[in-house]
LUMVOLO-90069 format. One line per field, with one value per residue (C-alpha): residue in three letters; chain; x, y, z. Coordinates in steps of 0.05 Angstrom, whole numbers. Each point is the difference from the previous one (the first is absolute). Example, Ala and Ser with C-alpha at 12.3 -4.5 7.8 and 13.67 -1.06 7.14 Angstrom:
// LUMVOLO-90069
r	(ALA, SER) $
c	(A, A) $
x	(246, 27) $
y	(-90, 69) $
z	(156, -13) $
// end
This chain:
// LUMVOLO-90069
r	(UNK, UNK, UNK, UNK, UNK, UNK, UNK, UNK, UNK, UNK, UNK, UNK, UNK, UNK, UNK, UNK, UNK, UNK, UNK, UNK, UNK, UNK, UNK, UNK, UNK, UNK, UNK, UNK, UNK, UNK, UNK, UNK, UNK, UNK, UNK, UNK, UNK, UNK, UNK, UNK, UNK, UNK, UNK, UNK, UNK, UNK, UNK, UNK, UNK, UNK, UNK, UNK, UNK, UNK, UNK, UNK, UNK, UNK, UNK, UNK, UNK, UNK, UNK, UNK, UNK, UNK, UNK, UNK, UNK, UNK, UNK, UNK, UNK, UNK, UNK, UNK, UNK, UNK, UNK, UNK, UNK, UNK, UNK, UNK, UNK, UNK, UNK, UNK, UNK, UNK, UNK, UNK, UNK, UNK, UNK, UNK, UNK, UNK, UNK, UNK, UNK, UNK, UNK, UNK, UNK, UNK, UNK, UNK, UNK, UNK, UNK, UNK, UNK, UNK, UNK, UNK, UNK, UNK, UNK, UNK, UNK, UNK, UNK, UNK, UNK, UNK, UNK, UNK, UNK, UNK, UNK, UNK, UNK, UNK, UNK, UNK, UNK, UNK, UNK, UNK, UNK, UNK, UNK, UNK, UNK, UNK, UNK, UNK, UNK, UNK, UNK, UNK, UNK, UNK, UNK, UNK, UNK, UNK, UNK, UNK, UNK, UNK, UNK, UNK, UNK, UNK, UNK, UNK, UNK, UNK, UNK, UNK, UNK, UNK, UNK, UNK, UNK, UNK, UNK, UNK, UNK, UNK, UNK, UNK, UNK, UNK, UNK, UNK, UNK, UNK, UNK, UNK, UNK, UNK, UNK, UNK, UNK, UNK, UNK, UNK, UNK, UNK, UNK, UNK, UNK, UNK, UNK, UNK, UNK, UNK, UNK, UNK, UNK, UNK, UNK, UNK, UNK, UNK, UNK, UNK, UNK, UNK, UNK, UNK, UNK, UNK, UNK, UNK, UNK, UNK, UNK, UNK, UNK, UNK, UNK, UNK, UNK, UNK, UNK, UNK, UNK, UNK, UNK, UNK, UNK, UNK, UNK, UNK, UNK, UNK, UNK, UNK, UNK, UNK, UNK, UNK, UNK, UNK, UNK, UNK, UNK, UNK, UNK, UNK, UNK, UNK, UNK, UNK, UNK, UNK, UNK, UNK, UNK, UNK, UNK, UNK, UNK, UNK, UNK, UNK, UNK, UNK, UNK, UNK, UNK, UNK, UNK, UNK, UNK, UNK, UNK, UNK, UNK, UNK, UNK, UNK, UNK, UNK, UNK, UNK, UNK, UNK, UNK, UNK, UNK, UNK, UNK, UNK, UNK, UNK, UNK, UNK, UNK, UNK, UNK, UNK, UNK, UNK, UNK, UNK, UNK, UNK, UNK, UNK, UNK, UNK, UNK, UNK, UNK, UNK, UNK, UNK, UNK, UNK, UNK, UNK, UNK, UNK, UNK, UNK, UNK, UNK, UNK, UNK, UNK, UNK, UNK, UNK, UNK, UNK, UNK, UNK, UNK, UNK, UNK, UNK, UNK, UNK, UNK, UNK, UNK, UNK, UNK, UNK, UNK, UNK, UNK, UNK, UNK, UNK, UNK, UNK, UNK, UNK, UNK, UNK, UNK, UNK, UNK, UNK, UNK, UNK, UNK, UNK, UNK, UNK, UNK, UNK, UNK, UNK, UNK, UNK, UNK, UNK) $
c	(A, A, A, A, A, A, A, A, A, A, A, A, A, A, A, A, A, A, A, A, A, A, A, A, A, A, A, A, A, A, A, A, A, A, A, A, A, A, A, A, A, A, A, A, A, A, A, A, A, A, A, A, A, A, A, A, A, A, A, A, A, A, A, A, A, A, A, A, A, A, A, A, A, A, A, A, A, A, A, A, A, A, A, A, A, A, A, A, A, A, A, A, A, A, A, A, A, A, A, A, A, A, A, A, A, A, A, A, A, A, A, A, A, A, A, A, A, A, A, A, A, A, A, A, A, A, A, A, A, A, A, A, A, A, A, A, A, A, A, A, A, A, A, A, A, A, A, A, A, A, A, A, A, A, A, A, A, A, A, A, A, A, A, A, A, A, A, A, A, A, A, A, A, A, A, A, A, A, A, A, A, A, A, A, A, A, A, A, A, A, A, A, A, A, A, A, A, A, A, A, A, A, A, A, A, A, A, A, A, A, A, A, A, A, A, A, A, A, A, A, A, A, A, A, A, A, A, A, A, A, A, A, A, A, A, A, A, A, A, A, A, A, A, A, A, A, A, A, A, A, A, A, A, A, A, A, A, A, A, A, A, A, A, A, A, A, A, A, A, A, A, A, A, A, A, A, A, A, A, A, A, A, A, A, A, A, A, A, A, A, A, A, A, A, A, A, A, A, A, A, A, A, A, A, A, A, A, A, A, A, A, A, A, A, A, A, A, A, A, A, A, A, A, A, A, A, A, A, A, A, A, A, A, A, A, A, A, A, A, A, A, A, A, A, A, A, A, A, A, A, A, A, A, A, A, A, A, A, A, A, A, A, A, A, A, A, A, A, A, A, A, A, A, A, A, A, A, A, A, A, A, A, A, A, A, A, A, A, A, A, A, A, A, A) $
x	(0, 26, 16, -19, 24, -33, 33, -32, 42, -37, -33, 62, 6, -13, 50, 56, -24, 10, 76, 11, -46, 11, -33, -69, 6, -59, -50, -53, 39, -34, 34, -45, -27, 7, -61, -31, 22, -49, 27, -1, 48, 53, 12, 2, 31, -32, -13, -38, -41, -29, -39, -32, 44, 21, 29, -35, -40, -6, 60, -55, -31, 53, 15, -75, 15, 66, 10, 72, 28, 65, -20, 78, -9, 22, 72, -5, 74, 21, -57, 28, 70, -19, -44, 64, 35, -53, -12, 82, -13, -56, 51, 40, -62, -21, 10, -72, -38, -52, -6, -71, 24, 57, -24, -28, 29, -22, 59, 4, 38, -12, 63, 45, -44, 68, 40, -41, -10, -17, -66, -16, 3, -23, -34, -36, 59, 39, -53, 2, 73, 5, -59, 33, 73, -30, -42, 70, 44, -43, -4, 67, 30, -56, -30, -74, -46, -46, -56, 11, -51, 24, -46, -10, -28, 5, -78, 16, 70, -33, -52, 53, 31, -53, -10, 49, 30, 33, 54, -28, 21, -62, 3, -54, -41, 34, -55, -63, -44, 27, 10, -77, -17, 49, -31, -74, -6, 36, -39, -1, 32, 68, -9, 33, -65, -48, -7, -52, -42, 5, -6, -63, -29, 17, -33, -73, 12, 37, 65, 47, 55, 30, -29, -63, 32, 19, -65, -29, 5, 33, -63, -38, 66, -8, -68, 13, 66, -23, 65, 21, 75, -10, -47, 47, 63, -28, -24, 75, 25, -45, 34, 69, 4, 42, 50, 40, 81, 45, 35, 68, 37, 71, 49, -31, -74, -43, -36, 5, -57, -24, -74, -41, -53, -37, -26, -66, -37, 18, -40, 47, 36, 52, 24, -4, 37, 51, 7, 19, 57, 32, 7, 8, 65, 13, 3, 49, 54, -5, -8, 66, 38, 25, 20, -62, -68, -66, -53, -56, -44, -59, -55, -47, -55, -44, -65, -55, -20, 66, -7, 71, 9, 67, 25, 68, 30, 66, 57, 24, 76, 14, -2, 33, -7, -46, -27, -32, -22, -42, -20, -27, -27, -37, -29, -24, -35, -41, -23, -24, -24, -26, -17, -69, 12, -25, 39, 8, 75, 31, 64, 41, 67, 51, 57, 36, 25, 22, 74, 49, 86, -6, -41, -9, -49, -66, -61, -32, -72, 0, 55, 31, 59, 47, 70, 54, 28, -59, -12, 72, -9, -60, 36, 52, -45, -32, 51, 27, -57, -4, 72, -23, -68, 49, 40, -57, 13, -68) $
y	(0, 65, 66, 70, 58, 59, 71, 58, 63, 38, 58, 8, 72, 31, -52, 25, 72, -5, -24, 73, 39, -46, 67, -14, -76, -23, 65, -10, 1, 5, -15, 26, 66, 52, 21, 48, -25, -39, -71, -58, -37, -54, -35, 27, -22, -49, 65, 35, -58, -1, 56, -27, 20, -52, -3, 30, 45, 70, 42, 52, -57, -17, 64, 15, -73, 17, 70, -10, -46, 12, 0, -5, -21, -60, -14, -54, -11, 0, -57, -41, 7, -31, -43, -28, -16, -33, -52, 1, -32, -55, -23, -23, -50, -27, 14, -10, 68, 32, 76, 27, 78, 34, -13, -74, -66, -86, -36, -78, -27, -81, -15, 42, -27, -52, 58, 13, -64, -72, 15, -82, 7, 69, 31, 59, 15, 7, 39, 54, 4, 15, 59, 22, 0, 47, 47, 21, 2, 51, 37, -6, 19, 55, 24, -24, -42, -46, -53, -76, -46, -79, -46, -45, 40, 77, 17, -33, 30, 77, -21, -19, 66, 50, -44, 29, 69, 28, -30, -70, -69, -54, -71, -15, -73, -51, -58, 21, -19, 48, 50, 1, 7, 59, 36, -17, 57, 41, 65, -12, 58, -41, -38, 30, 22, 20, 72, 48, -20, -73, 9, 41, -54, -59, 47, -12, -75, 0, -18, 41, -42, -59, -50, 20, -6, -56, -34, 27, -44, 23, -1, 56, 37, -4, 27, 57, 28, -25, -29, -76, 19, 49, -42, -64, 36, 45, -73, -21, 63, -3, -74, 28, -35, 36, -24, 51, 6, 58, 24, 7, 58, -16, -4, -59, 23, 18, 60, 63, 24, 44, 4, 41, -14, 49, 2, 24, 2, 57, 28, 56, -2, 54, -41, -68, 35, 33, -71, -35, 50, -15, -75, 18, 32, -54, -50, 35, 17, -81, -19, 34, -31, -51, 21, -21, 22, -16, -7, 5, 40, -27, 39, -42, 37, -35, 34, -13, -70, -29, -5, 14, 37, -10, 45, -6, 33, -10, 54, 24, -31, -26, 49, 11, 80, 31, 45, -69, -34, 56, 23, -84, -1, 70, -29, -63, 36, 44, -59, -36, 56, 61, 68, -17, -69, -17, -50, -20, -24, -43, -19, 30, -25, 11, -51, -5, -68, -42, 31, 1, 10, 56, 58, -18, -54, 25, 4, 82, -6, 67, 40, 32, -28, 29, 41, -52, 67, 34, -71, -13, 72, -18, -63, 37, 47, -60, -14, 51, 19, -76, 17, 70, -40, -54, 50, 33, 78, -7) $
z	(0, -18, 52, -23, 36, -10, 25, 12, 14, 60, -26, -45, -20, 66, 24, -40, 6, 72, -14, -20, 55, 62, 24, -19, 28, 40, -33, -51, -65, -72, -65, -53, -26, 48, 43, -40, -67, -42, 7, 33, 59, -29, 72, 64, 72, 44, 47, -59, -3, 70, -22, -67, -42, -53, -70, -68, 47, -19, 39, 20, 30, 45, 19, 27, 37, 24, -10, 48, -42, -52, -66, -55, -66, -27, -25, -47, -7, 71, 9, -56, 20, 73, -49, -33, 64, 18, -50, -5, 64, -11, -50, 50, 22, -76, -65, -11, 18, -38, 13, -1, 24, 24, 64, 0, -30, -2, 11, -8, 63, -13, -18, 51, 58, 10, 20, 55, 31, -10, -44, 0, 80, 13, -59, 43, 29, -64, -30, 62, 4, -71, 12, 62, -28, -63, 48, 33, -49, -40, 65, 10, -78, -21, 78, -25, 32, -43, 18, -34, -3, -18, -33, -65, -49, -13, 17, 71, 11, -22, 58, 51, -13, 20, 58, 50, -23, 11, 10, -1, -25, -9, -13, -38, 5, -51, 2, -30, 57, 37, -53, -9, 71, 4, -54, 20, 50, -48, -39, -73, -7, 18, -72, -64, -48, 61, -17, 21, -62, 23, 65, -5, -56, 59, 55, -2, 2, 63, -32, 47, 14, -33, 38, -31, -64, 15, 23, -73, -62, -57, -36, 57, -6, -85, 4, 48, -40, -71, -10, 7, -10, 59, 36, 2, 10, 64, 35, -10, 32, 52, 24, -20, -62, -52, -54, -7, -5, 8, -54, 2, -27, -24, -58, -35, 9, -64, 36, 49, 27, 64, 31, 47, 40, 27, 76, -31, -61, -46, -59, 0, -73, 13, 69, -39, -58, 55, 39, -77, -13, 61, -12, -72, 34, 44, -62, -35, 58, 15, -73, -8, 46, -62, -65, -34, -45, 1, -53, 35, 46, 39, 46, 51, 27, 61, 17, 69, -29, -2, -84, -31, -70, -26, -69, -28, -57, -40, -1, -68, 19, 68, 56, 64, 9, 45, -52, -52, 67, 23, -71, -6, 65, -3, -68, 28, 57, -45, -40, 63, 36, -41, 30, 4, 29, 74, 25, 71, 3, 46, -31, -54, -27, -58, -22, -62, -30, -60, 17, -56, -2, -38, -22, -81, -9, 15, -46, -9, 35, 47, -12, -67, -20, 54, -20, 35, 37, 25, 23, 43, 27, 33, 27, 25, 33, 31, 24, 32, 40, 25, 27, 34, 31, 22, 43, 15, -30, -38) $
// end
């Protein structure tokens, strides 16, 4: 059976924020807009939080909840600097981590367990050794705290996570009898796909937590959400049941790709459109890391009900500049999501794939024919500024 460690860095940018202001440590502190700007809170600290304030909410919001509090904007390079120390560091556990932000990663741990004990003897012990040997040295290398959940699939290990923080390391039930009982006093809400539009459409049939779910047959479930797919795939989650892997990033690996999820539902294009160009940016500084091009550029959308829209398109030559990743990814997003549209999204990611050795192969489907020095100019300037983010002067 497999182990999947989930990490969650501890409301990450007011962390790293307070690295630099160990003045405003143990006050309300807002990363976002500023009070009376129009604009919305990116994370805020655990002491924010006590008085309602919470991510994606409007900053005017917060301030007329916690009008005390230190609002600083956010400094999206500093973060991904700490960011790359980070997962520098969860290297040293597996090579098999999938990033999902700059501030939250899977990692595949089955086949280091041996380092950390006799895994045929003492398999629980392994498993919390290995979670409590990470937890420190993260705090120890980058002055962070994060929350780890261990478990056997992703959807458990994400649950495990948010079980303790902060702070917190929880070791998650392995055999599914337990597993189910576990989750049975759990709110839906715990499950990927339970959005407010689910959760609303579930409501009225007294399906509040997944042991209701699970005492409802696919079929009930079908007919309430109109959607076997759903239907079948929501009773699995609700007994833990999910076949999922993490994807490893790495030199040999076809694809590089970075998600969001939000804490809440947003039907705000501009902040989904904001949140896509910073993991456009985070592709590129780690898609750079080996001398290599890619083909390809992919956008996954994920609204309320858990239904995923993928588009992909094909650069005109293979890319690795920011400029043709965020001129792809910026094209795929108004296909998918017009000005009109109404989407409520819960997920949005960018990757880019089908690498190549060399930037002279591709086939013309988005971009003219590009001038082969216009084009290593823009590399270079790439470049450069993933240098200046890595020492942090941008």
């Amino acid at each position: 059976m497999k182990t999947i460690l989930h990490v969650d860095m501890d409301a990450f940018f007011a962390s790293v924020e307070l690295l630099h202001h160990p003045e405003w440590r143990g006050r309300p502190l807002i990363v976002g807009a500023g009070p009376h700007e129009r604009g919305v809170v990116s994370t805020c600290s655990y002491e924010a939080r006590r008085f309602g304030v919470h991510s994606a909410m409007p900053s005017r919001t917060a301030y007329q909840l916690c009008p005390h509090a230190v609002f600083t904007p956010p400094r999206m390079d500093l973060y991904r600097e700490v960011s790359d120390k980070v997962f520098s560091t969860l290297e040293h556990f597996t090579p098999f981590i999938e990033p999902v932000s700059v501030d939250e990663a899977f990692l595949d741990v089955t086949g280091c367990l041996h380092l950390h004990g006799n895994p045929a003897t003492e398999i629980s012990k392994c498993r919390l050794r290995i979670g409590e040997a990470l937890r420190e040295e993260v705090r120890r290398k980058c002055s962070i705290t994060c929350s780890v959940g261990l478990a056997p699939n992703r959807l458990l290990a994400k649950i495990g996570s948010e079980q303790n923080k902060p702070d917190g390391l929880t070791l998650m039930p392995f055999n599914p009898d337990e597993i189910a009982r576990f989750l049975a006093t759990k709110p839906i809400s715990v499950l990927w796909g339970i959005g407010k539009k689910t959760e609303s459409a579930l409501k009225p049939f007294g399906i509040r937590t997944c042991g209701d779910i699970q005492r409802t047959t696919t079929e009930r479930l079908k007919t309430i959400l109109g959607s076997s797919v759903g239907a079948e795939t929501l009773r699995n989650y609700s007994f833990g049941i999910s076949n999922d892997t993490v994807n490893r990033e790495g030199g040999d690996d076809k694809s590089v790709s970075r998600e969001h999820t939000f804490d809440f539902d947003v039907s705000n294009r501009a902040e989904i459109r904001t949140k896509l160009l910073e993991l456009v940016e985070s592709v590129g500084s780690h898609f750079r890391r080996e001398p290599r091009w890619a083909k390809t550029a992919k956008l996954k959308l994920r609204d309320a009900d858990f239904h995923t829209m993928t588009r992909q398109i094909q650069f005109n030559a293979p890319s690795r500049d920011d400029i043709a990743f965020r001129t792809a990814a910026l094209a795929l997003f108004d296909q998918a999501m017009p000005t009109y549209s109404r989407m409520n999204i819960r997920l949005v990611g960018f990757g880019v794939s089908n690498f190549a050795n060399s930037p002279d192969d591709g086939q013309p489907t988005l971009f003219d024919a590009p001038d082969d020095e216009r084009r290593k100019k823009r590399e270079r300037l790439s470049d450069a500024l993933d240098t200046l983010r890595s020492k942090g002067l941008i």
